[in-house]
C-alpha positions in Angstrom: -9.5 20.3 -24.1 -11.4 20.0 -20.6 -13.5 17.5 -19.0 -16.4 18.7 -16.9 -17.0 18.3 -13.5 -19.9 15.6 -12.6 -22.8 16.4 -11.4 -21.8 16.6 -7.5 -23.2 14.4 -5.5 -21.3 12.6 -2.5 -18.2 13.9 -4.2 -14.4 12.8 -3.5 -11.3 14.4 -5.7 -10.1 11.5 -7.6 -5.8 11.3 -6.9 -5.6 9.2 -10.0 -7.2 11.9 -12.5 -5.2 11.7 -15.8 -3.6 15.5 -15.6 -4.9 16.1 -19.6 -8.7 17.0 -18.3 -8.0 18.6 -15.2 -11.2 16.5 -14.0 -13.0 16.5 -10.9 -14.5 12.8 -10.5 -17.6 12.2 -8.5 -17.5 9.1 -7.0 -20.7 6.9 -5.6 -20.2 3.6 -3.4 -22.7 1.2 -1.8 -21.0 -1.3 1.0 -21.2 -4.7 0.3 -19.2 -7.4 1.2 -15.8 -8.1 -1.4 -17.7 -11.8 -2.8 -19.1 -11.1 -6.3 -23.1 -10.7 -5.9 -25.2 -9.7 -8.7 -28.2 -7.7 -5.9 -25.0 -5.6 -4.7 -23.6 -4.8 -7.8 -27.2 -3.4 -9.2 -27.8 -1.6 -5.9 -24.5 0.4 -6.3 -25.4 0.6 -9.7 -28.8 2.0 -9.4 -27.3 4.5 -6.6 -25.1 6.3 -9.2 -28.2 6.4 -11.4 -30.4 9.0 -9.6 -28.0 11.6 -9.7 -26.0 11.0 -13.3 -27.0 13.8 -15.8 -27.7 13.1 -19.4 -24.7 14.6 -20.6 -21.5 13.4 -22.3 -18.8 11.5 -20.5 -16.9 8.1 -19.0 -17.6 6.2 -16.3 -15.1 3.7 -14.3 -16.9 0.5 -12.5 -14.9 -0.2 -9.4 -15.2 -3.0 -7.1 -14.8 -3.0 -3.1 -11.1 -3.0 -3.2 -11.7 0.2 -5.6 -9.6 -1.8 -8.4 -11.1 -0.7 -11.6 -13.1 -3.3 -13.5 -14.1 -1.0 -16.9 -13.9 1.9 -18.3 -16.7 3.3 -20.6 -18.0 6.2 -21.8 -21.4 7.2 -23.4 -23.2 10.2 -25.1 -25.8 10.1 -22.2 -24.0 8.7 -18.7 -27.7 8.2 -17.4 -28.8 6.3 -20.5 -26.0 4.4 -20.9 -25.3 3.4 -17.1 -29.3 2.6 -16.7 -28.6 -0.4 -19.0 -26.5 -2.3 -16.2 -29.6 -2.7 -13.8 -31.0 -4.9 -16.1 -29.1 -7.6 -15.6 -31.0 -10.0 -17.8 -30.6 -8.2 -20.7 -26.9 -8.7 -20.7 -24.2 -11.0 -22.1 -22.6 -13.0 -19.0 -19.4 -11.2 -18.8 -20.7 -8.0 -18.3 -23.4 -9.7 -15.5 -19.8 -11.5 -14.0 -18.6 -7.5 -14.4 -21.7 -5.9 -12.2 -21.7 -8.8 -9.4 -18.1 -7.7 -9.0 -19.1 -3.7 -9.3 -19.2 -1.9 -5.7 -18.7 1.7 -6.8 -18.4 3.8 -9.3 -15.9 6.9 -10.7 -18.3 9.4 -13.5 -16.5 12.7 -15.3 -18.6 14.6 -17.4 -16.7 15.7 -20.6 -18.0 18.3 -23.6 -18.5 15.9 -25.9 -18.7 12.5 -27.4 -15.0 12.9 -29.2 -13.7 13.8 -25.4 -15.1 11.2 -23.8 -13.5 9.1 -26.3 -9.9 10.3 -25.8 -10.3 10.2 -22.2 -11.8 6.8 -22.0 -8.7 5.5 -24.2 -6.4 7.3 -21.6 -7.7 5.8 -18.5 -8.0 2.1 -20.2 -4.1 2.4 -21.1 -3.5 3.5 -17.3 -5.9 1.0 -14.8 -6.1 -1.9 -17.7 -9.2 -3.1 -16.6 -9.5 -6.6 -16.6 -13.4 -6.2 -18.5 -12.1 -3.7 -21.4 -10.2 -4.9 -24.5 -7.1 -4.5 -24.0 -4.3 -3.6 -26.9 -1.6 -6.3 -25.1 1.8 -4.7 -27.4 2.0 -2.1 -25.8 5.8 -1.0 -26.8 6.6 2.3 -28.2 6.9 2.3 -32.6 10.6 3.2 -34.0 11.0 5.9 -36.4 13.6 7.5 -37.7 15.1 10.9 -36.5 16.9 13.5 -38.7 18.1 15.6 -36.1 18.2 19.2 -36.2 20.0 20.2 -33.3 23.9 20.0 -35.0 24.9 22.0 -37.9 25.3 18.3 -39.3 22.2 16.5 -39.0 22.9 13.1 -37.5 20.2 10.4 -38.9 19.4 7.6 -36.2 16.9 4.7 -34.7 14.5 6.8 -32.1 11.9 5.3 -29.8 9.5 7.2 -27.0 8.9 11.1 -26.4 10.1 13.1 -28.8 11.9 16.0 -26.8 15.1 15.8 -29.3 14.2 19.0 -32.2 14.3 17.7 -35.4 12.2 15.3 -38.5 10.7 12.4 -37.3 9.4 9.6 -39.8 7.2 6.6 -39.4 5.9 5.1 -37.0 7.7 1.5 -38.2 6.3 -1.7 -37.7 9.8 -2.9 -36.0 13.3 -1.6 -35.2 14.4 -4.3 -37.8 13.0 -2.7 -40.8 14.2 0.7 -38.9 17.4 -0.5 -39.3 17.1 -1.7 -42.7 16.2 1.5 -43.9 18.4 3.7 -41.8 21.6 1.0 -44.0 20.2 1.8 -47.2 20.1 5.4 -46.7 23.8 5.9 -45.6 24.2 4.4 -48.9 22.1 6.7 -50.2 22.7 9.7 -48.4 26.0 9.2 -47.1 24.5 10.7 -43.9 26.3 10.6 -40.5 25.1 8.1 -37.9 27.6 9.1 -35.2 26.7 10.8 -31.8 28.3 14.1 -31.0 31.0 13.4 -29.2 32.2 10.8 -31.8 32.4 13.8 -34.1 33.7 16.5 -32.5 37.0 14.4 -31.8 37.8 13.0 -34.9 40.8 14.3 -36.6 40.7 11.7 -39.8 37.7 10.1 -41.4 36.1 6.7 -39.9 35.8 3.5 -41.7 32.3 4.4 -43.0 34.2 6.8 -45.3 35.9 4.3 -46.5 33.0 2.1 -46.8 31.3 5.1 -48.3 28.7 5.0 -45.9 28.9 9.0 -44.9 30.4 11.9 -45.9 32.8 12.7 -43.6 31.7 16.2 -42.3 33.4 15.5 -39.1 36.9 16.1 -40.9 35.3 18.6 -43.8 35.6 15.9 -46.6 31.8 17.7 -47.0 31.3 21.1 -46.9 27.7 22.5 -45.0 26.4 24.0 -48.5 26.6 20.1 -49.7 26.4 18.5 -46.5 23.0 20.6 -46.4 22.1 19.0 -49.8 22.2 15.5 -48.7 20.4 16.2 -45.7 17.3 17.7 -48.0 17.3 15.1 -50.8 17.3 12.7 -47.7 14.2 14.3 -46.3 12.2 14.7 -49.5 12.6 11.2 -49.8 11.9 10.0 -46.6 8.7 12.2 -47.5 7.5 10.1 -50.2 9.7 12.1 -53.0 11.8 9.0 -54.2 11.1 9.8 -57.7 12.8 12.9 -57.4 15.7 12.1 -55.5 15.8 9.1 -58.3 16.1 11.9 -61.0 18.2 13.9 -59.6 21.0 11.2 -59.5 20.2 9.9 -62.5 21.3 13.5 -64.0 24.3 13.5 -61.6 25.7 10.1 -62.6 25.2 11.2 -66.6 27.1 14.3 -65.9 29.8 12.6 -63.7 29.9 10.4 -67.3 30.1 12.9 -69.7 32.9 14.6 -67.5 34.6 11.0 -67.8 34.6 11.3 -64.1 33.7 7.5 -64.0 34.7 7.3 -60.2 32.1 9.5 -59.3 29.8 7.7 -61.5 30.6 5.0 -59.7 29.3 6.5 -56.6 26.1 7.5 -57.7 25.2 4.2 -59.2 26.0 2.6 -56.2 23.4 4.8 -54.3 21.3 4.4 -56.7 21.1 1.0 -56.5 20.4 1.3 -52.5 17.4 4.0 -53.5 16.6 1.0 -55.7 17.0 -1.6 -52.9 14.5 0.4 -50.9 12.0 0.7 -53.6 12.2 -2.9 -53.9 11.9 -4.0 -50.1 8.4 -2.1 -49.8 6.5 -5.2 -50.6 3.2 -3.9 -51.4 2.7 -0.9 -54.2 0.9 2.1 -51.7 2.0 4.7 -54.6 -0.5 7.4 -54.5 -1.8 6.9 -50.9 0.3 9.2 -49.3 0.1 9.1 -45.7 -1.8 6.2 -44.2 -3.1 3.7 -41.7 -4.6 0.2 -42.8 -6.4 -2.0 -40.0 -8.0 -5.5 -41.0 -9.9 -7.9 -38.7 -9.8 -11.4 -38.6 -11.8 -13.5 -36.2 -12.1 -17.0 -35.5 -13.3 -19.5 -32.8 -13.6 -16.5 -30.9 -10.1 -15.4 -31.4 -9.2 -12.1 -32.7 -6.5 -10.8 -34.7 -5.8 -7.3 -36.6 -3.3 -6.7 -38.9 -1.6 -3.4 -39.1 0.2 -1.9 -42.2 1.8 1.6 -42.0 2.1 3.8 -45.2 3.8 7.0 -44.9 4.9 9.4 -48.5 3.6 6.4 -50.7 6.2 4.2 -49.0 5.6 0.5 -47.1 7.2 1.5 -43.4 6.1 -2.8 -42.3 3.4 -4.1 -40.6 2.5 -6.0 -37.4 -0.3 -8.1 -36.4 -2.2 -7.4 -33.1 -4.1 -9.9 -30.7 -5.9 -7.7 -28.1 -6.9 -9.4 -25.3 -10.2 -9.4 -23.3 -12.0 -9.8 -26.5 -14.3 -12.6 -25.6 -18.1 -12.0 -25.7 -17.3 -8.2 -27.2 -18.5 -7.6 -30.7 -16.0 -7.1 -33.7 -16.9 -3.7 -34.4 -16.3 -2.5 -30.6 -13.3 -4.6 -30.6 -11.5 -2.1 -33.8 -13.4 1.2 -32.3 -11.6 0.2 -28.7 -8.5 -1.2 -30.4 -7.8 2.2 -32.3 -8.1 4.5 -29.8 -6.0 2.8 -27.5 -3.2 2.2 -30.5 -3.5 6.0 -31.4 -3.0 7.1 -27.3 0.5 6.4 -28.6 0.9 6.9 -32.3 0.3 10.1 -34.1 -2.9 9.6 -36.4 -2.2 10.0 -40.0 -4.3 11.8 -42.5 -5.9 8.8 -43.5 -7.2 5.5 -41.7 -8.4 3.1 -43.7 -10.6 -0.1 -42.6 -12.2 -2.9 -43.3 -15.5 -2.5 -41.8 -18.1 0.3 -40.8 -18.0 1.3 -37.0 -20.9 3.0 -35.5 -18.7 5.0 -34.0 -16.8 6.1 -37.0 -17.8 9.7 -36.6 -17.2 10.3 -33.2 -14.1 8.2 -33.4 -13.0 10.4 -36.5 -13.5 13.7 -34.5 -11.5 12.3 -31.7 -8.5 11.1 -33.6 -8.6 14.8 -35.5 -9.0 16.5 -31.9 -5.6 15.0 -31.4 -4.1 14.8 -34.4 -4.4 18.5 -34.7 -5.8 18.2 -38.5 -8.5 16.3 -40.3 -8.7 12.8 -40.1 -10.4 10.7 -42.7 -11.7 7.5 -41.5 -13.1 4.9 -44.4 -13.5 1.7 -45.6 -12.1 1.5 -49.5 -14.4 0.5 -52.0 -12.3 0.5 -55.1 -8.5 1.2 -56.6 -5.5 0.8 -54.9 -6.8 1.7 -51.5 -9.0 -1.8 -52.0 -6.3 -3.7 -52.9 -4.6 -2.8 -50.2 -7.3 -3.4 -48.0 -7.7 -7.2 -49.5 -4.2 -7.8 -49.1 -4.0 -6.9 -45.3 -7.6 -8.8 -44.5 -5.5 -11.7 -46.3 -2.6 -11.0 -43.5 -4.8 -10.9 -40.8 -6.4 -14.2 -41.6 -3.1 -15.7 -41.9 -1.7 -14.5 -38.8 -4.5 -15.7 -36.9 -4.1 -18.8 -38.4 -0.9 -18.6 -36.8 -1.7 -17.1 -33.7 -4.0 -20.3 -33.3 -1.3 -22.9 -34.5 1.0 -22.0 -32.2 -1.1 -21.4 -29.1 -2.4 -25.0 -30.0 1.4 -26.4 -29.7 2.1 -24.0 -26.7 -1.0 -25.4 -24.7 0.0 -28.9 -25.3 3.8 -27.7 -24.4 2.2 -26.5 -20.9 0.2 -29.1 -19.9 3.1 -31.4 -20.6 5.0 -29.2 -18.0 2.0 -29.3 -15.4 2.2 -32.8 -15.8 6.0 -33.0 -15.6 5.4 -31.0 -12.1 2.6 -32.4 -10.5 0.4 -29.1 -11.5 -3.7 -29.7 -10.8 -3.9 -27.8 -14.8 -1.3 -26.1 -16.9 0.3 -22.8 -15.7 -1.0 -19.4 -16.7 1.8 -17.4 -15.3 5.4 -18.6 -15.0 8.0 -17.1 -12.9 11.5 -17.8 -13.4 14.4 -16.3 -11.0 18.1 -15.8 -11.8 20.8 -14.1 -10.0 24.1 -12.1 -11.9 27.3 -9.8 -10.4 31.1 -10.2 -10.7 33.0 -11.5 -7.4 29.7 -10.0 -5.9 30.0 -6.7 -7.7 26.9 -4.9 -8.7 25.1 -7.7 -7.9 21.6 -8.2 -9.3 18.3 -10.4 -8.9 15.6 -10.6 -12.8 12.7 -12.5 -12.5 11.1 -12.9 -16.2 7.3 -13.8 -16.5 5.9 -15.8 -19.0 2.5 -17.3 -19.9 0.5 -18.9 -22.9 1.3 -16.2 -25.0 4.9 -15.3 -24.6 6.9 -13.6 -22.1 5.1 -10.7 -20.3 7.9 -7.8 -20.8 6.2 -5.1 -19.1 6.2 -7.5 -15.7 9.9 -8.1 -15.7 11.6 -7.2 -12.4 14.9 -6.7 -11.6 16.0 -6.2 -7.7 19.4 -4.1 -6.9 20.6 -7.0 -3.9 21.0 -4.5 -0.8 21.3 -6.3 2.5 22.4 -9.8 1.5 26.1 -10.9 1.1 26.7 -10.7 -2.7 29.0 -12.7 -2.7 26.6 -15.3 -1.5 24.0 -16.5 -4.2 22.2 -18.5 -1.7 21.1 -15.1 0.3 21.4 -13.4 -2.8 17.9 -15.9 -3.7 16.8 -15.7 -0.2 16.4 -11.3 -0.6 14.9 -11.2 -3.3 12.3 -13.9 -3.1 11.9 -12.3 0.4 11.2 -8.5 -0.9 9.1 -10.0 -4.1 6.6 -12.2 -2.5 6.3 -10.0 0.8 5.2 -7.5 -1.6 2.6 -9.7 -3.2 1.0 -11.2 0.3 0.6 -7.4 0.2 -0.7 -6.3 -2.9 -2.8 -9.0 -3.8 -3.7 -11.1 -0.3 -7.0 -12.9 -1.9 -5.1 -13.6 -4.8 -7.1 -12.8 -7.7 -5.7 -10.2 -9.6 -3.2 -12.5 -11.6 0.0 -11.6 -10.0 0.8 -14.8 -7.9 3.0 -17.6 -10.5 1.6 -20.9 -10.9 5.3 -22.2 -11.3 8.4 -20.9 -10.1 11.5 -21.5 -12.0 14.7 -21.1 -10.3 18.7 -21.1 -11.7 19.7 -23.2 -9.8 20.3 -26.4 -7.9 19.1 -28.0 -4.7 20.7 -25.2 -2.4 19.2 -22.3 -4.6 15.8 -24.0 -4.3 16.0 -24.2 -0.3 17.1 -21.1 0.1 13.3 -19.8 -2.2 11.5 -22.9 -0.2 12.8 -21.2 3.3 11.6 -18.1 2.2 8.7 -19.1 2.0 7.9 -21.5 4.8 8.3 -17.8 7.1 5.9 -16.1 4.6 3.5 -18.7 5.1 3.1 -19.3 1.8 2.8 -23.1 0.9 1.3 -23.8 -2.6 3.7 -21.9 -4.8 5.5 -24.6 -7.2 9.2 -24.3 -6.9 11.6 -26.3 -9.0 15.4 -25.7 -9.1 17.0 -25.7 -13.2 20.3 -27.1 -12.8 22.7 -27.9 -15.8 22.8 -32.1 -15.9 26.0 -34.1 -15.7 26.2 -34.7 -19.5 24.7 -30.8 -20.4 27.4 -30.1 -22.7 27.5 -32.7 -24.9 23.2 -33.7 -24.7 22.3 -30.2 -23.9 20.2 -31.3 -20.9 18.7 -30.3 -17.4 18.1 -31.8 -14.0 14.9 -30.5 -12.8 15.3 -30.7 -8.3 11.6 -30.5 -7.1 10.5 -29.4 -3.2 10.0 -33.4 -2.5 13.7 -33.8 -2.8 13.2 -36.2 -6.3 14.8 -35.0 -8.9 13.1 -35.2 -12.9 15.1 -34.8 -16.7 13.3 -34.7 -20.0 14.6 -36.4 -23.2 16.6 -34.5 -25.1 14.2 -33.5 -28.0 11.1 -33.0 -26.0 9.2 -29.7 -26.8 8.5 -29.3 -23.3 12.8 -28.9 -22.4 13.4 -26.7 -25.2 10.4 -24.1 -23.9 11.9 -24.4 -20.5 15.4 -23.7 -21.8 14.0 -20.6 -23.8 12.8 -19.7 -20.1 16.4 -20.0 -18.8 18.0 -18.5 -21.5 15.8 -15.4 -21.3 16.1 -14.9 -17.6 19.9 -15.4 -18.1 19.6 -12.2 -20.7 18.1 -10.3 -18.5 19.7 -10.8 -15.9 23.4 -10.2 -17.3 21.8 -6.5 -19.1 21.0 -5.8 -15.5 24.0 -6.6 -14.5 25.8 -4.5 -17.3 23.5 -1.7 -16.4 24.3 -1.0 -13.1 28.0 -2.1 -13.5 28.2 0.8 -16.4 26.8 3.2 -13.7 29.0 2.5 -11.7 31.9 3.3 -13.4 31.1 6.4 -13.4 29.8 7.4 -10.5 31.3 9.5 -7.8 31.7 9.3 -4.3 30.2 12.5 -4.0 27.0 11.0 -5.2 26.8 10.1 -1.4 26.7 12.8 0.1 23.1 13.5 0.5 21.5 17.0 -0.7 24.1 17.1 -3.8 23.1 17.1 -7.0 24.7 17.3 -10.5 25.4 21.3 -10.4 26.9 21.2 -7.4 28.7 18.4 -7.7 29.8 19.8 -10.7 30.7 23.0 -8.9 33.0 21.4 -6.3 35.1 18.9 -9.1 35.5 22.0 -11.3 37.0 24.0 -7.8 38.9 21.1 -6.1 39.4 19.0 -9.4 38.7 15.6 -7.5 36.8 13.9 -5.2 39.5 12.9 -2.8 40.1 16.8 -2.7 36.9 17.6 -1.8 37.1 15.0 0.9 40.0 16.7 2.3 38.7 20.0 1.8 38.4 22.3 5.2 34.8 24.1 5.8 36.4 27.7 5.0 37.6 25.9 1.7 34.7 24.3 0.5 32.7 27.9 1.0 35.2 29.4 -1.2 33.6 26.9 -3.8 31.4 29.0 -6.5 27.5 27.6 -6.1 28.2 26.3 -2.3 26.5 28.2 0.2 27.6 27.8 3.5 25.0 25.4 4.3 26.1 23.1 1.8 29.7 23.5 2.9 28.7 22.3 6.5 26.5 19.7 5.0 29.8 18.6 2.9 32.1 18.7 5.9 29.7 16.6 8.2 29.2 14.2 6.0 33.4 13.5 5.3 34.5 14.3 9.2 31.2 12.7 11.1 33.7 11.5 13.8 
């Protein structure tokens, strides 16, 4: 698949083209001032307009920072693009969208189903603030049956799929993942150990004893049978269950017959986890196959989708999706936008199912086949079990809106009662909250966590490896990394406005933790940031409360059952986990590094090399030049670079 070139005119080679299309991007500004104004935006539109062919592709709106506002594409760029110099004709976010529009980015594509896969691609990379936006953005579990070991190992598997083998699902969650992957050691008897657990064991774990695997590992299982297991496992994680289900049901009468009631024993047992399975599916999806189901729900100009993922007949969970930016955007251009972002990610199926006809259907069909690699059917059910399945996930997605809502309701009234605890002018969008973890001053670490009205923000979590501070010093421990993370802001975003400045900084800490932030500051010129130090209260382990130090000196508490502590200690308690797995992290690295990881210029084969010849690092230290060329993969460049870097003096 390849994009065309523009029609090339005032053209600049665009460093941020996706690699896929191999694009060349024509871009087209008019200079304005960086203050949103409707004449300017028009005039840069109307610009791009006289030299934009009537041809297939996407166009990005930019403003004068060359931050990208949107991302659309069209059939005809001229036709399409035209429509933004009439202003008056438009709803009043996309006339907010064109006062703020300074230039603009075109690429010409084939077709319509192109410009739809590339318009998908750029929207998950620049996240415009004017395009819907799919918000859970983590990766799907599935389930990996490896085939890279003569014994298959069957495990939990998230993000590119380099590893050879099966993969099934996607999953809605790594729960129901691991749900499944319990019932099918059962089942299977499957191992779930890594490599280098096997290849050392000399007697059989305790999930033999369990009967939980088979035991290859210490041939309790030959490869003939082992083999066995590892097909009837993938014909049912295929949608065969009603096979597999024969098949033991023949084995456990024949184990009977034999009086081998032991055996028998066995198989009912795994049959009752095959059974256990069948049970936990929750909706019947027999005779569907392989299938998507998306239903809408919409309300007080909230929207909600729910997702249900069918794969072999079988329930693989659901999950409801609130994308964001959705205000003012029509429902149908709200699924088109939401599938094509969801299915950058996820693998089409054969079959998509929805609830409501999409213009776009077509074009949105040929683009989900284009990468799918296979037809994709695209419909909205009419009758049968594909409707009933239909009703029952437009009945989920009115309920977990109605959820969505309750608890946004409760977590509004929860923030305005902090912004009220804290002196705020209006409840707090984005939250910041700092925290500090090492050993003695080991491997010491900084996490901020963010948070706003609708949960913490995981894909803005920071964590900073402390460098030039003392760590055994939390007070300059605080001091480096408010330093390195709000220099970079004044930075990045010096006017302020694209959403990365907090509205309330939470610290762990007392009053010195909170001076140390507040000095930072004060020689960053910054002076409207909300600080407040979280310090454990006098009486915290028996009422489970906190002293809250503010920048004034005065110091606040909550009672103990107010909704407004317990969000605050959720906030804590999450900074606290991230914190102590960064921690973990880098101490885990640590352990085993090498000091020759120091030396500049070596990587892991050489390094490698010079253990294997010397046998340690304190060898290689001591090593003369004429003995570390002797080395096998050292040239006598890297020897000198060795030597130099042990014997500087």
């Amino acid at each position: 698949m390849r994009a065309q070139s523009a029609y090339m005119a005032g053209v600049t080679s665009d460093p941020n083209s996706p690699n896929r299309f191999n694009e060349e991007s024509a871009t087209y500004a008019v200079r304005g001032s960086e203050t949103p104004d409707l004449d300017a935006g028009v005039a840069a539109i109307r610009n791009v307009l006289k030299t934009l062919p009537v041809r297939p592709g996407v166009y990005r709106m930019q403003d004068a920072r060359g931050d990208v506002l949107y991302v659309g594409k069209a059939r005809a760029l001229k036709n399409r693009v035209a429509n933004y110099t009439q202003p008056a004709k438009l709803s009043n976010r996309l006339r907010r969208m064109i006062a703020q529009t300074r230039s603009m980015t075109v690429v010409t594509t084939n077709n319509e189903a192109e410009a739809l896969l590339l318009e998908a691609q750029l929207i998950k990379r620049f996240r415009p603030a004017y395009n819907v936006l799919l918000r859970d953005d983590k990766s799907f579990p599935y389930i990996l049956l490896r085939g890279d070991h003569a014994f298959p190992r069957v495990q939990l598997h998230r993000g590119a799929r380099r590893v050879k083998g099966d993969y099934f699902g996607p999953f809605a969650g790594a729960g129901q993942v691991r749900k499944t992957l319990n019932a099918l050691q059962k089942l299977f008897l499957l191992r779930s150990c890594t490599d280098g657990f096997f290849n050392t064991r000399d007697r059989p774990c305790l999930l033999y004893q369990i009967r939980r695997c088979s035991a290859p590992c210490v041939d309790r299982i030959d490869a003939a049978g082992y083999d066995e297991l590892v097909s009837d496992a993938r014909d049912f994680l295929s949608g065969k269950s009603t096979k597999v289900q024969a098949k033991l049901g023949e084995q456990m009468q024949a184990a009977s017959a034999n009086l081998d009631f032991e055996q028998a024993a066995v198989i009912r047992d795994r049959l009752k986890a095959l059974t256990f399975i069948q049970g936990s599916q929750a909706i019947n999806a027999e005779g569907v196959g392989d299938a998507d189901i998306f239903a809408l729900a919409c309300k007080q100009g909230v929207m909600g989708i729910q997702a249900f993922f069918i794969r072999g007949g079988q329930n693989w969970g659901h999950r409801a999706f609130f994308p964001a930016h959705t205000a003012e955007v029509p429902e149908d251009e709200v699924l088109s936008q939401f599938l094509m972002q969801f299915y950058e990610e996820v693998p089409p199926p054969r079959t998509v199912l929805i609830d409501r006809e999409l213009a776009e259907g077509p074009v949105l069909a040929e683009a989900l086949a284009e990468r799918a690699g296979f037809r994709v059917e695209l419909s909205r059910p009419q009758r049968g079990a594909r409707r009933k399945l239909m009703e029952q996930a437009q009945r989920n997605a009115v309920e977990a809106l109605d959820r969505r809502m309750a608890e946004s309701t409760t977590q509004a009234k929860i923030l305005r009662d902090i912004a009220d605890l804290f002196g705020l002018a209006e409840p707090p969008d984005r939250i910041e909250v700092y925290d500090n973890s090492h050993i003695q001053g080991t491997n010491a670490v900084g996490a901020m966590i963010v948070a706003g009205p609708e949960g913490f923000r995981k894909g803005q979590y920071r964590k900073f490896n402390i460098r030039s501070a003392a760590t055994d010093d939390d007070f300059a421990m605080m001091r480096e990394v408010f330093t390195r993370r709000f220099s970079r802001a004044q930075e990045e975003d010096p006017d302020r406005d694209k959403g990365v400045w907090p509205d309330l900084v939470l610290i762990d800490g007392g009053r010195g933790q909170l001076n140390s932030a507040r000095a930072v500051l004060e020689e960053l010129g910054i002076e409207d940031v909300c600080l407040v130090g979280v310090a454990k209260g006098p009486h915290h382990g028996r009422e489970g409360r906190e002293v809250f130090h503010l920048l004034d000196g005065s110091e606040r508490m909550l009672p103990v059952n107010a909704p407004a502590l317990f969000h605050i200690q959720r906030l804590r308690d999450e900074v606290h986990r991230f914190a102590i797995g960064a921690h973990r992290d880098k101490r885990a690295k640590a352990i085993t590094a090498s000091p020759l990881d120091e030396v500049p210029g070596i990587g892991p084969a050489r390094k490698k090399a010079l253990l294997m010849h010397f046998g340690t690092a304190r060898a290689v230290r001591g090593a003369s030049l004429e003995d570390l060329k002797k080395a096998p993969g050292v040239s006598a460049a890297v020897a000198q670079q060795v030597y130099d870097f042990y014997h500087a003096q």
